[in-house]
PDB file of N, CA, C and O in Angstrom:
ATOM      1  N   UNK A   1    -143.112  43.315 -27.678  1.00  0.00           N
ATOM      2  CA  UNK A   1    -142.912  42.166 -26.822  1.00  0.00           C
ATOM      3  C   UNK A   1    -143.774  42.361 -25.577  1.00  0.00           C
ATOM      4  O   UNK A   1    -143.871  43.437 -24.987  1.00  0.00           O
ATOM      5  N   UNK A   2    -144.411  41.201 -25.218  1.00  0.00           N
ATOM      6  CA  UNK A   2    -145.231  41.863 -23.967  1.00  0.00           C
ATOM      7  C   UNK A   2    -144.584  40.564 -22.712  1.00  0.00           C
ATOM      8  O   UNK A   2    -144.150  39.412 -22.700  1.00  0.00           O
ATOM      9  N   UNK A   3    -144.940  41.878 -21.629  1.00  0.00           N
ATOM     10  CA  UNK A   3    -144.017  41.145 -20.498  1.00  0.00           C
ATOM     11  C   UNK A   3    -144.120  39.700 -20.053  1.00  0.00           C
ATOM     12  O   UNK A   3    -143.483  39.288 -19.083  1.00  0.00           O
ATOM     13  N   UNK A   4    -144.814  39.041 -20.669  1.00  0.00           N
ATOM     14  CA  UNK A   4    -144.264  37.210 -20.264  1.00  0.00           C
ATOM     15  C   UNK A   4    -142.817  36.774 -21.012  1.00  0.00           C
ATOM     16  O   UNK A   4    -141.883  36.112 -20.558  1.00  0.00           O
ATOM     17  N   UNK A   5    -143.027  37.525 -22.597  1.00  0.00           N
ATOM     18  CA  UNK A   5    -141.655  36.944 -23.007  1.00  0.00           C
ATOM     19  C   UNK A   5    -140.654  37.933 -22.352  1.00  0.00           C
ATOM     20  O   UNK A   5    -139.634  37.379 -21.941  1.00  0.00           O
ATOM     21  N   UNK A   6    -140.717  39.207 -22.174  1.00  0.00           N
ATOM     22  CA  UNK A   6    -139.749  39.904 -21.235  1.00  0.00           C
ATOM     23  C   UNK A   6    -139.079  39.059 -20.189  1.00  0.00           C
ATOM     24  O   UNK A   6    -137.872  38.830 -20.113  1.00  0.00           O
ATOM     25  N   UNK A   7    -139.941  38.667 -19.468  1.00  0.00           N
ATOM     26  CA  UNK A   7    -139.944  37.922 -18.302  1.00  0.00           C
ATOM     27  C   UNK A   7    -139.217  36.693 -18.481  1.00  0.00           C
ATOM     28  O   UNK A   7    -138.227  36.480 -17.781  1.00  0.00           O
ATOM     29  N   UNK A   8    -139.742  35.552 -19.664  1.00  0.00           N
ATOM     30  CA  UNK A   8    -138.725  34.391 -20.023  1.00  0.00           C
ATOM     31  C   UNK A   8    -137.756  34.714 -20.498  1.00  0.00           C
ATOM     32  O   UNK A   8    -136.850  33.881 -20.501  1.00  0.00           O
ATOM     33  N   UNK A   9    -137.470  36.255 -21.200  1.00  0.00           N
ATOM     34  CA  UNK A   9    -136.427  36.764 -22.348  1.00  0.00           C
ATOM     35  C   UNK A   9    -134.717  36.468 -21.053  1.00  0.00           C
ATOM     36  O   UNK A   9    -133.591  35.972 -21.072  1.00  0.00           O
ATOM     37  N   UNK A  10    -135.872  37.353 -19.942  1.00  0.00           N
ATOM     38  CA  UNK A  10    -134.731  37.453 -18.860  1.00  0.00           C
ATOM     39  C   UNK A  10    -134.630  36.503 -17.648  1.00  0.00           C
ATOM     40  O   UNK A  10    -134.269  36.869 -16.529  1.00  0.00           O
ATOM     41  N   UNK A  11    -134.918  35.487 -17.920  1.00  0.00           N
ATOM     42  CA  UNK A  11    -135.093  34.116 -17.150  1.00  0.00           C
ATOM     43  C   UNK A  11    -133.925  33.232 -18.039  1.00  0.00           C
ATOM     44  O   UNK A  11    -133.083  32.530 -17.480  1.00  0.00           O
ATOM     45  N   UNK A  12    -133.996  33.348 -19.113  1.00  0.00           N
ATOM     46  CA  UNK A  12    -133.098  32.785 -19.958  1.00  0.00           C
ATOM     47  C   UNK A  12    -131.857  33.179 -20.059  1.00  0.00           C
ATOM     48  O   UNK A  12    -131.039  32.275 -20.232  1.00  0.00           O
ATOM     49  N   UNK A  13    -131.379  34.479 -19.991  1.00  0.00           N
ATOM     50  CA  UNK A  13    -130.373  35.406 -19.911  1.00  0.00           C
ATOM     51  C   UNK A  13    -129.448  34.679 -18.788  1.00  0.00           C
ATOM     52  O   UNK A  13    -128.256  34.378 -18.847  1.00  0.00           O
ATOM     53  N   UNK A  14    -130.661  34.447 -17.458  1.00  0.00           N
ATOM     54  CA  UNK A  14    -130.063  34.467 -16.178  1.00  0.00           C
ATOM     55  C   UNK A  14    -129.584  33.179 -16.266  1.00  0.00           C
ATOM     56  O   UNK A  14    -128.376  33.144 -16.033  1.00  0.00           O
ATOM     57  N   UNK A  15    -130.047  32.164 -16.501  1.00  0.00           N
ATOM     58  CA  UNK A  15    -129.568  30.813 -16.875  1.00  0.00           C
ATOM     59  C   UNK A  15    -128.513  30.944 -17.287  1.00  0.00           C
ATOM     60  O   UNK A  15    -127.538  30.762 -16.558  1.00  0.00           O
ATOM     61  N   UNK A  16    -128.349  31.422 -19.025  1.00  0.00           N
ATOM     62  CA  UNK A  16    -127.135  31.330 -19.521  1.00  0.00           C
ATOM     63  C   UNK A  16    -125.842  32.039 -18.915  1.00  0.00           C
ATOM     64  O   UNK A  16    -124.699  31.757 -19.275  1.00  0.00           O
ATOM     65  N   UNK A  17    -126.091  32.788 -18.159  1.00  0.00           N
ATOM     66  CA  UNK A  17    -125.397  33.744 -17.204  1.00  0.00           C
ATOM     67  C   UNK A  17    -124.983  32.349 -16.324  1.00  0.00           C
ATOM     68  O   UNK A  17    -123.850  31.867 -16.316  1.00  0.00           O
ATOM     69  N   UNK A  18    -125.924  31.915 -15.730  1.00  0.00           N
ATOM     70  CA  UNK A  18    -125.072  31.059 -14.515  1.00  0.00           C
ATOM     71  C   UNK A  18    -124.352  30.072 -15.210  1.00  0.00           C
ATOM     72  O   UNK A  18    -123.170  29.975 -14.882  1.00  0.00           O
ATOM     73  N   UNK A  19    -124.796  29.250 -16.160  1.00  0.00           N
ATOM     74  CA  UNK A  19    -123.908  28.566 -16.807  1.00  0.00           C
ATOM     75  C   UNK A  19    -122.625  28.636 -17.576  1.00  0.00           C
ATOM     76  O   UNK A  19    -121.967  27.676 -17.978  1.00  0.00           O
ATOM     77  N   UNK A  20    -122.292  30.262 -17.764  1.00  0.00           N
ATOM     78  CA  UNK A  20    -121.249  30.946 -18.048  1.00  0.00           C
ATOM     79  C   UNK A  20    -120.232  30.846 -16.936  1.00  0.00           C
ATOM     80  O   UNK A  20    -119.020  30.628 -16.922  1.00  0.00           O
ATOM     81  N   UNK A  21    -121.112  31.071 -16.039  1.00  0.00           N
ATOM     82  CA  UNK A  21    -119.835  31.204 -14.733  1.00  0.00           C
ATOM     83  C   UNK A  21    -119.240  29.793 -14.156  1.00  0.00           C
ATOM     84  O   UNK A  21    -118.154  29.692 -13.586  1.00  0.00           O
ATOM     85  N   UNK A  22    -120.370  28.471 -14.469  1.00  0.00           N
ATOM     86  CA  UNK A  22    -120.485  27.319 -14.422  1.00  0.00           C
ATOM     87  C   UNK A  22    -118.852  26.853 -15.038  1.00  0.00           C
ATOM     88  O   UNK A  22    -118.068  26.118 -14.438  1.00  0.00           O
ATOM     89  N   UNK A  23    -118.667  27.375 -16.116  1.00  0.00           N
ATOM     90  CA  UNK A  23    -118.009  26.682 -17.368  1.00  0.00           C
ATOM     91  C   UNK A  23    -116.657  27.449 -17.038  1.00  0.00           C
ATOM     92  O   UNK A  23    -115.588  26.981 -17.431  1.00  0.00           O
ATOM     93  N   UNK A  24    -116.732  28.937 -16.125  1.00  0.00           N
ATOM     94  CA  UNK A  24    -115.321  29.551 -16.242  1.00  0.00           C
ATOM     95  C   UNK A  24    -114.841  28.966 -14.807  1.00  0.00           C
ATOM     96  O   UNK A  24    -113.622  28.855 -14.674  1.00  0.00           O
ATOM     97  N   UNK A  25    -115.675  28.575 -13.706  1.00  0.00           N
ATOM     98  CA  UNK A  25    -115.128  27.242 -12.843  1.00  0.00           C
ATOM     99  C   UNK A  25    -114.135  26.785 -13.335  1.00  0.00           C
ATOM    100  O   UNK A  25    -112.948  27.110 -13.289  1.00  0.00           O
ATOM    101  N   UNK A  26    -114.850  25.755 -13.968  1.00  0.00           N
ATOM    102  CA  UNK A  26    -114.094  24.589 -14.750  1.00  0.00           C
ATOM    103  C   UNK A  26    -112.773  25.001 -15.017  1.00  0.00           C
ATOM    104  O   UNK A  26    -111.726  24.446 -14.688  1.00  0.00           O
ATOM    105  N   UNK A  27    -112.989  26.291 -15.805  1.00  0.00           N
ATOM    106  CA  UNK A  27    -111.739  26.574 -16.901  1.00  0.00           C
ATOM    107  C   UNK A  27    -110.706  27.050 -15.899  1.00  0.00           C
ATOM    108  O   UNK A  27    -109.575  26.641 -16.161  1.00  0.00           O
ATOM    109  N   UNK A  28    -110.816  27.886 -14.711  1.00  0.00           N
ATOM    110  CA  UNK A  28    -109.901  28.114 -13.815  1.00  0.00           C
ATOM    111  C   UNK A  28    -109.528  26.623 -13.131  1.00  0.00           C
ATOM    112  O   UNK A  28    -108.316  26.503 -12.957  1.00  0.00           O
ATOM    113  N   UNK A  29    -110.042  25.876 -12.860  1.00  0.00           N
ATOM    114  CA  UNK A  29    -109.463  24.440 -12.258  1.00  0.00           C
ATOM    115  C   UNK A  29    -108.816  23.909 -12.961  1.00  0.00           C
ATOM    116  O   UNK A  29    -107.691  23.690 -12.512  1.00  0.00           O
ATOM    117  N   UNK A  30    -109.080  23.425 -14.339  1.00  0.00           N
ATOM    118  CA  UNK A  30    -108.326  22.691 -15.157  1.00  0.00           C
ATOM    119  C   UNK A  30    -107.631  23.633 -16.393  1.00  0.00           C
ATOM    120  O   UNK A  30    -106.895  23.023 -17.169  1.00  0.00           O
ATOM    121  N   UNK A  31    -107.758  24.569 -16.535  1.00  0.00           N
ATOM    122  CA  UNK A  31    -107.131  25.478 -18.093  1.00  0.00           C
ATOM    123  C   UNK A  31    -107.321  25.000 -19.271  1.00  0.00           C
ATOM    124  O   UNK A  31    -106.584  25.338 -20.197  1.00  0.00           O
ATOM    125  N   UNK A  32    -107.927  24.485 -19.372  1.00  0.00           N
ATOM    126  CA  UNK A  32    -108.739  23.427 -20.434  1.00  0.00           C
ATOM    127  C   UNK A  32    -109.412  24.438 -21.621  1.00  0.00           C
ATOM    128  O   UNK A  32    -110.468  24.957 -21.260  1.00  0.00           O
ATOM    129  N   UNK A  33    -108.963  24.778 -22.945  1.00  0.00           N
ATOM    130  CA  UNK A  33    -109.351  25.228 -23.437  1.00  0.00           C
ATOM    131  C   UNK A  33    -110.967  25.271 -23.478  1.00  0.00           C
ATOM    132  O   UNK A  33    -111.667  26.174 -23.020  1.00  0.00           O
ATOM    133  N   UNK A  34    -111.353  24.228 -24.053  1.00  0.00           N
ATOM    134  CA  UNK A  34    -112.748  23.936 -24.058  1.00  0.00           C
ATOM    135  C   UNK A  34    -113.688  24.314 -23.232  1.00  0.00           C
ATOM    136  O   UNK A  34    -114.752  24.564 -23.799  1.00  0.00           O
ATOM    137  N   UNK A  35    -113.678  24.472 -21.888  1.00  0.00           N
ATOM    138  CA  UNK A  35    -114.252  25.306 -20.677  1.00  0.00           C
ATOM    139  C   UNK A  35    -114.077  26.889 -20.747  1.00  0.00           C
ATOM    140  O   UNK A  35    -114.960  27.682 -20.419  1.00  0.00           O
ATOM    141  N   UNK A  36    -112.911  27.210 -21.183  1.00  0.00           N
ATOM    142  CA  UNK A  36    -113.156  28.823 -21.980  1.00  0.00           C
ATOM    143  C   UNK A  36    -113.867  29.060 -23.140  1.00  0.00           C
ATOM    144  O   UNK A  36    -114.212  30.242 -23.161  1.00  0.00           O
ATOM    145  N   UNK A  37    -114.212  28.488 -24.050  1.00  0.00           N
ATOM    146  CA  UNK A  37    -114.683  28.820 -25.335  1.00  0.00           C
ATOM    147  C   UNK A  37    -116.079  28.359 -25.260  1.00  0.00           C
ATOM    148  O   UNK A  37    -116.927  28.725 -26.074  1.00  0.00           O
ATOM    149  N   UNK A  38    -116.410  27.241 -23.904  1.00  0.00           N
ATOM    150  CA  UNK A  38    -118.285  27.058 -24.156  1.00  0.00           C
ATOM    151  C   UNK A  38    -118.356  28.372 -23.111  1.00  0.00           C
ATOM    152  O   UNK A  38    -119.301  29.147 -23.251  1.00  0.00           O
ATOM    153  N   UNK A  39    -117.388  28.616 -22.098  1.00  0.00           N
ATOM    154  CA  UNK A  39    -118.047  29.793 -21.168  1.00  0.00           C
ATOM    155  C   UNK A  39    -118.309  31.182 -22.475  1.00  0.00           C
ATOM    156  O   UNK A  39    -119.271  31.949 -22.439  1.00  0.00           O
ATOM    157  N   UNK A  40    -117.272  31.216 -23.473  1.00  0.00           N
ATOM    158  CA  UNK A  40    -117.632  32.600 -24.320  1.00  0.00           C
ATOM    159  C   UNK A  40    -118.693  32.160 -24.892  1.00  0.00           C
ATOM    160  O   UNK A  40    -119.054  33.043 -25.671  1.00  0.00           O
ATOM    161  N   UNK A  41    -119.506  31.141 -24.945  1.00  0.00           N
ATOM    162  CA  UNK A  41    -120.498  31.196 -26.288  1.00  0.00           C
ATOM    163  C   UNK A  41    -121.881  31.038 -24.997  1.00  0.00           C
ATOM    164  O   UNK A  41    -123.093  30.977 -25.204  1.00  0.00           O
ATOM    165  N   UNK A  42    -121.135  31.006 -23.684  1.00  0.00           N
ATOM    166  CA  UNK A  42    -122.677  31.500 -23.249  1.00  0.00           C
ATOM    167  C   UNK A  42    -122.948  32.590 -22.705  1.00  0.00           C
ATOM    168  O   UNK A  42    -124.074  33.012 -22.439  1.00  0.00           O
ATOM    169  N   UNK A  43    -121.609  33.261 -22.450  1.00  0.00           N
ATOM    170  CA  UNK A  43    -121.909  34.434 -22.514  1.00  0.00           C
ATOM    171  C   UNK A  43    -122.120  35.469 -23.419  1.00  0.00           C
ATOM    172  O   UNK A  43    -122.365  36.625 -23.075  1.00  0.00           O
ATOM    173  N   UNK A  44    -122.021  35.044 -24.677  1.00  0.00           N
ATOM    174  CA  UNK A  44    -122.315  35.508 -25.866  1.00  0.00           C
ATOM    175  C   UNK A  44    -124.326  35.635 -25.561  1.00  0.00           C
ATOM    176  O   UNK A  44    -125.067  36.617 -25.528  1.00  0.00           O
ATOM    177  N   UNK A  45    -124.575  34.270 -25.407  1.00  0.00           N
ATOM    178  CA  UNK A  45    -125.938  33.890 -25.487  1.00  0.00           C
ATOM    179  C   UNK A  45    -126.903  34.867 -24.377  1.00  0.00           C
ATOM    180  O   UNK A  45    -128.026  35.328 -24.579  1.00  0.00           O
ATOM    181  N   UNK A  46    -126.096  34.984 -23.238  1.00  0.00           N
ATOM    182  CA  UNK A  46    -126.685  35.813 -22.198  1.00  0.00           C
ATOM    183  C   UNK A  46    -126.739  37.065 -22.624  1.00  0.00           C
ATOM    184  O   UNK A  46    -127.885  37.504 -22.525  1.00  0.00           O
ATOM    185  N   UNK A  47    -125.673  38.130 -23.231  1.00  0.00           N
ATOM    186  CA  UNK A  47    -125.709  39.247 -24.320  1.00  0.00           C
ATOM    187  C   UNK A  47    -127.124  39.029 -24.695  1.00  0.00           C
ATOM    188  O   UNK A  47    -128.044  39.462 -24.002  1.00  0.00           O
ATOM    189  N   UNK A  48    -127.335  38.245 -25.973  1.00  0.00           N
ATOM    190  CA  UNK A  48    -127.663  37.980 -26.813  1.00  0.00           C
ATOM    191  C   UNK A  48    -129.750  38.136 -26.307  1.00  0.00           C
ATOM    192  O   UNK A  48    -130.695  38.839 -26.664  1.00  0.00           O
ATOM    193  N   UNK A  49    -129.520  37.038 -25.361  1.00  0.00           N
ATOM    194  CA  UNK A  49    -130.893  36.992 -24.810  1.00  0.00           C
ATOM    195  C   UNK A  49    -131.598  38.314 -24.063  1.00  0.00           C
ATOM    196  O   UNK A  49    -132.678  38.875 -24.249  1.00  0.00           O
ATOM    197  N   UNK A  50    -130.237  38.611 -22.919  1.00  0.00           N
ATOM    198  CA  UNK A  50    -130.533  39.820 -22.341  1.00  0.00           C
ATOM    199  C   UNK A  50    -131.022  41.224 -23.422  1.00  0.00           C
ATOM    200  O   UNK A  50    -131.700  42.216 -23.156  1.00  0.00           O
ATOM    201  N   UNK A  51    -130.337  40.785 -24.728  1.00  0.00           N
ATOM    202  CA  UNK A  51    -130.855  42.349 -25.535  1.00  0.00           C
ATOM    203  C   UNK A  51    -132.280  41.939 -26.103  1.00  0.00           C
ATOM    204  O   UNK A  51    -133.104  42.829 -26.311  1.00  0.00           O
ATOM    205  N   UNK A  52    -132.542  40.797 -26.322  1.00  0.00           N
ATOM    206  CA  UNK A  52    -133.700  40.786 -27.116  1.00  0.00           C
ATOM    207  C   UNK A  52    -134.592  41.168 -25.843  1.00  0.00           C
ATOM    208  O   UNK A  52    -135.461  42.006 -26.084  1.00  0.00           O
ATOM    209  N   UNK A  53    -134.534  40.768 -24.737  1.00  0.00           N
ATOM    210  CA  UNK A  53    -135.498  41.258 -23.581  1.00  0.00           C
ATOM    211  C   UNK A  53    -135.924  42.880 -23.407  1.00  0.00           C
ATOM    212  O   UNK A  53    -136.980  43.462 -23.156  1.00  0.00           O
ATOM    213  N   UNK A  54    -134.481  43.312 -23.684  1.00  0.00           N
ATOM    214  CA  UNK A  54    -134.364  44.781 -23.114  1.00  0.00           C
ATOM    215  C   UNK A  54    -135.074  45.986 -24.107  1.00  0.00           C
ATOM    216  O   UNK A  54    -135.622  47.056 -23.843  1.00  0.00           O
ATOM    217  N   UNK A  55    -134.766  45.225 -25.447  1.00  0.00           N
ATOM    218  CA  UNK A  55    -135.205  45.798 -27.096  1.00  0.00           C
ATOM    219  C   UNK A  55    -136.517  46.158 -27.445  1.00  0.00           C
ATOM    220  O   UNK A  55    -137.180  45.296 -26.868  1.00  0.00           O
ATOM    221  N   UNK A  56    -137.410  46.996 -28.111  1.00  0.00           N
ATOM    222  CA  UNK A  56    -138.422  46.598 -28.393  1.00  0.00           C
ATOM    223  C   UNK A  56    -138.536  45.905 -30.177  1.00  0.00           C
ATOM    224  O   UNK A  56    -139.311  46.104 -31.112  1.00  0.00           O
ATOM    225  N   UNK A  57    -137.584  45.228 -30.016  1.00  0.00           N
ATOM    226  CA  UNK A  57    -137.975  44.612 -31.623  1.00  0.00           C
ATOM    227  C   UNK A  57    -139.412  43.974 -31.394  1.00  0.00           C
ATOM    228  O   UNK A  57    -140.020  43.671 -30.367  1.00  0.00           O
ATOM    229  N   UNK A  58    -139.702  43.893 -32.662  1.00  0.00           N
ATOM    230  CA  UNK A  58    -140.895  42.773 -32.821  1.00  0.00           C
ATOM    231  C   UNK A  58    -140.653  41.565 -32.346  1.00  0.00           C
ATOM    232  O   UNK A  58    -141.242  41.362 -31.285  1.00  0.00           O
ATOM    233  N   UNK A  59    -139.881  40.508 -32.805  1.00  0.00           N
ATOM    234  CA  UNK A  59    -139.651  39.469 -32.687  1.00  0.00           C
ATOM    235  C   UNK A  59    -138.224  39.330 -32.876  1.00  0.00           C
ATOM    236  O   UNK A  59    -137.605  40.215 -33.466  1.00  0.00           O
ATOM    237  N   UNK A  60    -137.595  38.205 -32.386  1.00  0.00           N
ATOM    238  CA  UNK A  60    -136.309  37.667 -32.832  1.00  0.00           C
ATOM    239  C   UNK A  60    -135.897  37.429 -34.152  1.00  0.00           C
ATOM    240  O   UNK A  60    -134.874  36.770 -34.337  1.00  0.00           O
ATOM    241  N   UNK A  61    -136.537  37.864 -35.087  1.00  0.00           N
ATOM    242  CA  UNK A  61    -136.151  37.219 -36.248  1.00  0.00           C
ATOM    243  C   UNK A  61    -135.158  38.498 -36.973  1.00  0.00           C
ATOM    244  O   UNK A  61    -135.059  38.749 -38.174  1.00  0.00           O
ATOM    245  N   UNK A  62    -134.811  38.852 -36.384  1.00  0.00           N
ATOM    246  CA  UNK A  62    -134.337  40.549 -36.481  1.00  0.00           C
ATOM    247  C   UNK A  62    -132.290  39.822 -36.922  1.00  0.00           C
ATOM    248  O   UNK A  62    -131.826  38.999 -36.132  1.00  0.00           O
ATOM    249  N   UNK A  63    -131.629  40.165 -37.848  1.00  0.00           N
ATOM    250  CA  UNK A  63    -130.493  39.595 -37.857  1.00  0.00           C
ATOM    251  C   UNK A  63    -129.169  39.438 -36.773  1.00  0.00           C
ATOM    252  O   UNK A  63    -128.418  38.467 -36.681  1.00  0.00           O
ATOM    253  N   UNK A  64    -129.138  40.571 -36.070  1.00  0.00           N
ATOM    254  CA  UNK A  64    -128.574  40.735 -34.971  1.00  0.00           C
ATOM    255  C   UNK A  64    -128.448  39.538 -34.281  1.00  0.00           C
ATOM    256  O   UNK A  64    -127.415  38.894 -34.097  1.00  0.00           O
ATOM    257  N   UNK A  65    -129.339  39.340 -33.991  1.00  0.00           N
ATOM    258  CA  UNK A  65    -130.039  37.994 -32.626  1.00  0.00           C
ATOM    259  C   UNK A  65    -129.128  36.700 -33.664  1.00  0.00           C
ATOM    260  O   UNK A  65    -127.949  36.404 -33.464  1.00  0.00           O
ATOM    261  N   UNK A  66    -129.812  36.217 -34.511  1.00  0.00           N
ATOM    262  CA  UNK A  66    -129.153  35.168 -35.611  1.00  0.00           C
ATOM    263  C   UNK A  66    -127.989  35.438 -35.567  1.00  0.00           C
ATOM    264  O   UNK A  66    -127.260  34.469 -35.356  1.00  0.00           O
ATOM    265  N   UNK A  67    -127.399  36.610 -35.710  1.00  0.00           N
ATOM    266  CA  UNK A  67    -125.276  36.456 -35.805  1.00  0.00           C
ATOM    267  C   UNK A  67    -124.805  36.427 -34.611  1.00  0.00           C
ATOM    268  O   UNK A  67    -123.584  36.416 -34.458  1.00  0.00           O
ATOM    269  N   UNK A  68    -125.864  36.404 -33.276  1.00  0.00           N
ATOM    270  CA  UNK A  68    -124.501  35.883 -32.246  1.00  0.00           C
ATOM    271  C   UNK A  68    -125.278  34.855 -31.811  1.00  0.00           C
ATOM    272  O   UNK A  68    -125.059  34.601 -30.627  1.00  0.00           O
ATOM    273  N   UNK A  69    -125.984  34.266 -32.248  1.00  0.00           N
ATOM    274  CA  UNK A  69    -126.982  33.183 -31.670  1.00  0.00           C
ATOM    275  C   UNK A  69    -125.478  32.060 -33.026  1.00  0.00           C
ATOM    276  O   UNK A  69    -124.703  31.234 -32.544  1.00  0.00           O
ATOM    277  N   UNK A  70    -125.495  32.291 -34.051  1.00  0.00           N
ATOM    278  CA  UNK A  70    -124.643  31.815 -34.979  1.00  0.00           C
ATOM    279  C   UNK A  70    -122.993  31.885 -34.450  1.00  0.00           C
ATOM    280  O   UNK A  70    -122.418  30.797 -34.426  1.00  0.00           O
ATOM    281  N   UNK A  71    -122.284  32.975 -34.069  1.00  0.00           N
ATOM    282  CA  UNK A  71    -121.094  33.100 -33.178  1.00  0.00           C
ATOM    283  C   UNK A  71    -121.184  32.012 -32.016  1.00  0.00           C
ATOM    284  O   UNK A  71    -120.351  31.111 -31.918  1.00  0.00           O
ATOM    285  N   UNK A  72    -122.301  32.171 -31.110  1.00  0.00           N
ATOM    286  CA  UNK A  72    -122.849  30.973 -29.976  1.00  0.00           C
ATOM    287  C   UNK A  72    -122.306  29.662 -30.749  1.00  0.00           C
ATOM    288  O   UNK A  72    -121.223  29.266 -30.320  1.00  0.00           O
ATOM    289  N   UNK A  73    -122.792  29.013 -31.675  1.00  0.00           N
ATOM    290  CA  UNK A  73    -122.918  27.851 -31.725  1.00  0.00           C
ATOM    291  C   UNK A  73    -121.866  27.357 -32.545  1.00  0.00           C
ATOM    292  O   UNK A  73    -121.737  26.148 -32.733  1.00  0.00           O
ATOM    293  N   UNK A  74    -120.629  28.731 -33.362  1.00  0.00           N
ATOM    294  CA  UNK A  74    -119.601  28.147 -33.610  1.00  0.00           C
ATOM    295  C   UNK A  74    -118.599  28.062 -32.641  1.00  0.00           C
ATOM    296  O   UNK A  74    -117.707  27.214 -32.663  1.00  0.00           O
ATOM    297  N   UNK A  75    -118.703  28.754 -31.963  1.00  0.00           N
ATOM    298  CA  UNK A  75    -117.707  29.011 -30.671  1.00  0.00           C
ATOM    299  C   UNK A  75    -117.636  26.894 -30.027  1.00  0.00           C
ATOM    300  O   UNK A  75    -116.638  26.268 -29.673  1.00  0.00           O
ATOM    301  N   UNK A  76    -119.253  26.348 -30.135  1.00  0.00           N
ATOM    302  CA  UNK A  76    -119.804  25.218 -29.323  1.00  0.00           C
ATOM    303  C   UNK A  76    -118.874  24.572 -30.116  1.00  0.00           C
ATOM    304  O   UNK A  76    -118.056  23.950 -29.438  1.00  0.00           O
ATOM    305  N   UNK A  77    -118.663  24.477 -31.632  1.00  0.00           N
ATOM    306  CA  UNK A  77    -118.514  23.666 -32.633  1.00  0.00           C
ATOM    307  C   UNK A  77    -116.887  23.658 -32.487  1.00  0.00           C
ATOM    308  O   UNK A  77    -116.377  22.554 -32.296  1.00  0.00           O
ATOM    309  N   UNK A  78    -116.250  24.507 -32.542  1.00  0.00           N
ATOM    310  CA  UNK A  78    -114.786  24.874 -32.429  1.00  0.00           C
ATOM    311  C   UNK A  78    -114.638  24.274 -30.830  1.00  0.00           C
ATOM    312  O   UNK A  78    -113.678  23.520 -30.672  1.00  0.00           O
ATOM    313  N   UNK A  79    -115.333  24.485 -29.856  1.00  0.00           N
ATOM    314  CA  UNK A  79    -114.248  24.139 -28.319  1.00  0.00           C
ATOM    315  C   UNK A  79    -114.598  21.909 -28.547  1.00  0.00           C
ATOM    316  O   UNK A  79    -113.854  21.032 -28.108  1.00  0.00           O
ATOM    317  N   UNK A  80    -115.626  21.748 -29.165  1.00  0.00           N
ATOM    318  CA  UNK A  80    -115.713  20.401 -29.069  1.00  0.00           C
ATOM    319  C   UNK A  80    -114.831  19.633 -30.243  1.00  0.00           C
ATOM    320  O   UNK A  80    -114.395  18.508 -29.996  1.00  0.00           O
ATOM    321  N   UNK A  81    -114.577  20.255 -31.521  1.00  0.00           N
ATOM    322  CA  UNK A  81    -113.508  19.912 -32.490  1.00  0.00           C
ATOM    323  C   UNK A  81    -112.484  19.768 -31.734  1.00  0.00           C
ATOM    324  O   UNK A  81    -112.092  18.692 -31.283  1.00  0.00           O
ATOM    325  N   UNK A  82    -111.865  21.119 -31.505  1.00  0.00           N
ATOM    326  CA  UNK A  82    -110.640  20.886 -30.615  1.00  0.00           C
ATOM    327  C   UNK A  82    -110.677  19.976 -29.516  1.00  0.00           C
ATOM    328  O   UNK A  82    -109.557  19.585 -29.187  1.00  0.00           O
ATOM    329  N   UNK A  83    -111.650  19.512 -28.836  1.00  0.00           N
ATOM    330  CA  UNK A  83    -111.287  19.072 -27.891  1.00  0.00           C
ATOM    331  C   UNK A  83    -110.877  17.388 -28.468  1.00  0.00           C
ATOM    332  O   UNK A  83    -109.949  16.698 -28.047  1.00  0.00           O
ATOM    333  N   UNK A  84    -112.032  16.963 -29.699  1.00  0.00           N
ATOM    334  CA  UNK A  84    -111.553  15.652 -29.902  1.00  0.00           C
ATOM    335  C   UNK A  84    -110.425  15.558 -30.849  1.00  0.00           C
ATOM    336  O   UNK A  84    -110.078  14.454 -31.269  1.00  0.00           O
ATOM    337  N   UNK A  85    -109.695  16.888 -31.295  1.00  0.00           N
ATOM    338  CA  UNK A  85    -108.294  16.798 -32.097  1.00  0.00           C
ATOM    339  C   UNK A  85    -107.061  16.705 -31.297  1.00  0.00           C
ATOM    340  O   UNK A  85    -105.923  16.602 -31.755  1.00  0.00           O
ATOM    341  N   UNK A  86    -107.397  16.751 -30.066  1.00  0.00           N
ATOM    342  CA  UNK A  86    -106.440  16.733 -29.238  1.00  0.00           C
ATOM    343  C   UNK A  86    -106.440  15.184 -28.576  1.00  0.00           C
ATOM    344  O   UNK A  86    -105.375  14.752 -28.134  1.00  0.00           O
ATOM    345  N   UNK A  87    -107.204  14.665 -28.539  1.00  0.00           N
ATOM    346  CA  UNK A  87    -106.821  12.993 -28.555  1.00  0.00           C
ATOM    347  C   UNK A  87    -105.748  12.294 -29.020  1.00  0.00           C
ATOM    348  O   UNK A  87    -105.714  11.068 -28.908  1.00  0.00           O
TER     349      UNK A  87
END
């Protein structure tokens, strides 16, 4: 990996990081399931990003990255189900 994607690897991390903390706001104001379960799937993602930065894999295509990048987006799928089963 050479240091530009290092650099976006951990630009991205930091994002999903703030938007983690963004979402556990929420979840302390209202207790709202759904504001806990997108905050775990971005902090999953910040994990997730932060290791591919830190790693010297080749590329992302490595399985690791795919099973919590995959955990990420069921976690998304489950807090928005629930949220419209509860209507």
């Amino acid at each position: 990996m050479n240091n530009l994607s290092a650099v976006l690897s951990g630009a991205v991390a930091m994002a999903s990081f703030a938007t983690t903390l963004f979402f556990v706001k929420f979840w302390r104001q209202t207790s709202d399931v759904f504001f806990l379960l997108f905050a775990l799937a971005f902090a999953i993602d910040t994990v997730s990003r932060a290791a591919l930065g830190l790693t010297e894999t080749s590329n992302e295509l490595e399985p690791v990255f795919y099973l919590l990048r995959l955990a990420m987006f069921a976690l998304i799928i489950v807090a928005i189900t629930l949220k419209n089963r509860l209507r």
